[in-house]
N, C-alpha and C positions, 0 to 999 in steps of 0.2 A: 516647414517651420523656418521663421528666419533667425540669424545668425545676430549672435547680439555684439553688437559695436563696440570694440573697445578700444583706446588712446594705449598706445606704449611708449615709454619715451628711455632713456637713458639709463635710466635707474633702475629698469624692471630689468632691463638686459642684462646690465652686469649684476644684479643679483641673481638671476638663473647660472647664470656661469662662474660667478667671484663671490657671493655671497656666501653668507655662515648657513647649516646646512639645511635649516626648518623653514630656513625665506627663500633658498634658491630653490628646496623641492614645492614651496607654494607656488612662485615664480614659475617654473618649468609644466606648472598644472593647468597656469593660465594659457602660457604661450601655447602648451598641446592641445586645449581644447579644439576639439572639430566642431563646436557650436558657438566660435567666435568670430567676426572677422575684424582683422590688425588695420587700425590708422595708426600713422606717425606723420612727426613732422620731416620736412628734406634736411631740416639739420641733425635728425638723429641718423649717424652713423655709427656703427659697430667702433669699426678701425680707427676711426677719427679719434673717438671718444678713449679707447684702449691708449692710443698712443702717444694722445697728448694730455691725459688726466692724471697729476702731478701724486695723487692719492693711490691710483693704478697699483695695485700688489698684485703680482702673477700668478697665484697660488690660493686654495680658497682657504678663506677664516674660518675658524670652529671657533664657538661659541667657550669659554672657559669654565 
C-alpha cells in the first residue's frame, strides 16, 4: 500500500504540542499515522519557529 503524502509545516507542529486540546490530539493523529509520509519545507524548523515566534506561549491553551 502506499503511503499517502502529506505537507507539514509550522502550524501543525506547534498545535500537536502548544495547541488547545481537540487540535493538538487531531494534530498528533496526523503526525502518528504510519500510513503517512511527512514533507516540509528547509524553513520549517521546530526550534527556530519556538524561539523566535513572538506569539510562542510555553504552556498549552484550553479551550474556555
Amino acid at each position: 500500500m502506499s503511503r499517502k503524502k502529506t505537507y507539514i509545516d509550522s502550524g501543525v507542529l506547534i498545535s500537536a504540542f502548544c495547541g488547545i486540546q481537540s487540535v493538538s490530539i487531531r494534530a498528533n493523529r496526523i503526525l502518528n499515522d504510519e500510513n503517512r509520509e511527512f514533507a516540509s519545507s528547509r524553513f520549517v524548523q521546530l526550534a527556530d519557529v519556538m524561539s523566535k515566534n513572538p506569539f510562542y506561549i510555553p504552556y498549552p491553551l484550553e479551550s474556555p
